[in-house]
C-alpha positions in Angstrom: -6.6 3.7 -76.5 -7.3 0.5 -74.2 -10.3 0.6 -72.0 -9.3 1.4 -67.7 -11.3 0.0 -65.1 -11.7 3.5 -64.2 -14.3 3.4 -67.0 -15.7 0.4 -66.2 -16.4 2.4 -62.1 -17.5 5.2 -63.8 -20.2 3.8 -65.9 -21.2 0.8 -62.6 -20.6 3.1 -60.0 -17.7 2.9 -56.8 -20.1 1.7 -54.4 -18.4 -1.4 -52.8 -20.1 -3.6 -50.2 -17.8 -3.7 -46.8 -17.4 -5.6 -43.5 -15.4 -5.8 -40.5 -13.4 -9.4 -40.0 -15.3 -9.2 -37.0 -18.9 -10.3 -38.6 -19.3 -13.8 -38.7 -19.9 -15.8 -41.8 -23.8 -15.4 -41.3 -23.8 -11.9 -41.7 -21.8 -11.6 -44.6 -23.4 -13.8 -46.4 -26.8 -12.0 -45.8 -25.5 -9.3 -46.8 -24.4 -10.4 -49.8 -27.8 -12.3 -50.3 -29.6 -8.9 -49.8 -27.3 -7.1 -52.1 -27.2 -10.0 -54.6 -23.0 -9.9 -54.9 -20.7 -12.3 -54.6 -18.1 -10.9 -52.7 -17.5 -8.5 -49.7 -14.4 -6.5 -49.1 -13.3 -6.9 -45.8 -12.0 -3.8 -43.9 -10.2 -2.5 -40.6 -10.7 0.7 -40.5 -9.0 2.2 -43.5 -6.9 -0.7 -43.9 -7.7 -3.9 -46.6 -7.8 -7.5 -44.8 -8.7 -9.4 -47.3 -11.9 -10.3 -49.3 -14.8 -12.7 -48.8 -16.6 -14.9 -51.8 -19.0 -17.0 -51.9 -15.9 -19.7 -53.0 -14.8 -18.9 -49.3 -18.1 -20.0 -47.8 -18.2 -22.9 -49.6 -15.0 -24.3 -49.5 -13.7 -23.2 -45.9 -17.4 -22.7 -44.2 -19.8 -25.3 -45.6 -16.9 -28.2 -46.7 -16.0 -28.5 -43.7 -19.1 -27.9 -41.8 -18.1 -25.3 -39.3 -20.9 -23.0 -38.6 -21.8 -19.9 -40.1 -22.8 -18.4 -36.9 -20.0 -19.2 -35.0 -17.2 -18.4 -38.2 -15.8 -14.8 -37.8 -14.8 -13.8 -41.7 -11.5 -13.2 -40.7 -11.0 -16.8 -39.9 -11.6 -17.9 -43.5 -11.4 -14.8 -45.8 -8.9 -14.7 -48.8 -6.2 -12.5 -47.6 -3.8 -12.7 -50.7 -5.3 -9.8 -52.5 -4.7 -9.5 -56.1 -5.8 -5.9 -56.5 -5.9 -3.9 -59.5 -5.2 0.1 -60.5 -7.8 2.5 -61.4 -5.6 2.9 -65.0 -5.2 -1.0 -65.2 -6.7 -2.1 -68.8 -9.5 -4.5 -69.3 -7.1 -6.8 -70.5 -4.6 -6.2 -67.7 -7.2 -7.1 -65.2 -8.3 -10.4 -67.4 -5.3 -11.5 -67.2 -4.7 -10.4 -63.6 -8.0 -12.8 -62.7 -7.1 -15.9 -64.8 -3.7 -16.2 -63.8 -5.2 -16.1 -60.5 -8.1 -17.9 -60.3 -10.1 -15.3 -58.6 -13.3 -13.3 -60.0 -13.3 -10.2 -57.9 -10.3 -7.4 -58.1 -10.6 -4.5 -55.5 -9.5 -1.4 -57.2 -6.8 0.6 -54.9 -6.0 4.2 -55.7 -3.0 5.1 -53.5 -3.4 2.5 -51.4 -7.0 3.2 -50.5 -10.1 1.3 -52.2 -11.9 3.1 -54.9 -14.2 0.7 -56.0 -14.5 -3.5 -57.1 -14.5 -5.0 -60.7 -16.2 -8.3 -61.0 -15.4 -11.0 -63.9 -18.9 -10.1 -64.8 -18.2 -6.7 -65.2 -15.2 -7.2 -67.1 -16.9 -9.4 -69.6 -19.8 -7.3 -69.9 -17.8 -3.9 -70.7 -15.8 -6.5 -73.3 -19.0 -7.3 -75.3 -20.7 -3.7 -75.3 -17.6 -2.6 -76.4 -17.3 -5.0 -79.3 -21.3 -4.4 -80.2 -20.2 -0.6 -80.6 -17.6 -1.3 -82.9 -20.2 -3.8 -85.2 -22.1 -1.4 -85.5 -19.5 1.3 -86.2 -18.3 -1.8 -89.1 -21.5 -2.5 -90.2 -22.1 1.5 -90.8 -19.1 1.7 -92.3 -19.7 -0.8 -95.2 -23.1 0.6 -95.8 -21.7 3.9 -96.4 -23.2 5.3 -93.5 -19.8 7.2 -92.3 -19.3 10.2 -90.9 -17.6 12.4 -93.6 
């Protein structure tokens, strides 16, 4: 049985870091400097807008040196969400972020947000997962089984 993000929120926890459109630029990005993330979900309401990245900042904010005080985050936020499924598999959501090109996948659960897998998290669950199953391997060969 493949890996869900489901486990992957389980073991990080659901807590995701949200903002109105509303704030300006500034704001989110000190929030996302105090909470050392990368991304912010942005929310009306109940409702998804979009999400906000670093990548955002840089290429829509700083590139073309508008101000971060005077930038709401709607004006610049990603709004094509690619989201993924609390049953999606690891590898479903790999793919999901390379095909594209985006590091962040807000999890929906009937349409309403349940929690946000990173690249990071993704690749970090991959290499626990594959250090487990060394040692399992390595066990195994020893004779160190369960019988």
């Amino acid at each position: 049985m493949q890996a869900t993000v489901d486990a992957i929120l389980k073991q990080k926890g659901s807590r995701v870091w949200t903002l109105s459109g509303e704030a300006t630029v500034f704001e989110a990005i000190q929030l996302m400097a105090a909470r050392n993330i990368g991304a912010l979900v942005v929310m009306s309401g109940d409702k998804l807008d979009g999400i906000f990245t670093e990548r955002d900042y840089t290429r829509k904010v700083a590139l073309h040196g508008k101000s971060s005080k005077d930038t709401l985050v709607n004006e610049v936020l990603s709004p094509k969400l690619v989201v993924a499924a609390p049953n999606a598999t690891i590898e479903d959501c790999m793919r999901l972020m390379t095909e594209n090109r985006v590091r962040h996948l807000p999890v929906l659960d009937n349409n309403r947000l349940v929690g946000l897998v990173s690249i990071g998290d993704l690749v970090n669950w991959i290499i626990s997962a594959q250090s487990v199953e060394i040692v399992q391997l390595h066990n195994y060969i020893a004779g160190q089984y369960p019988g």
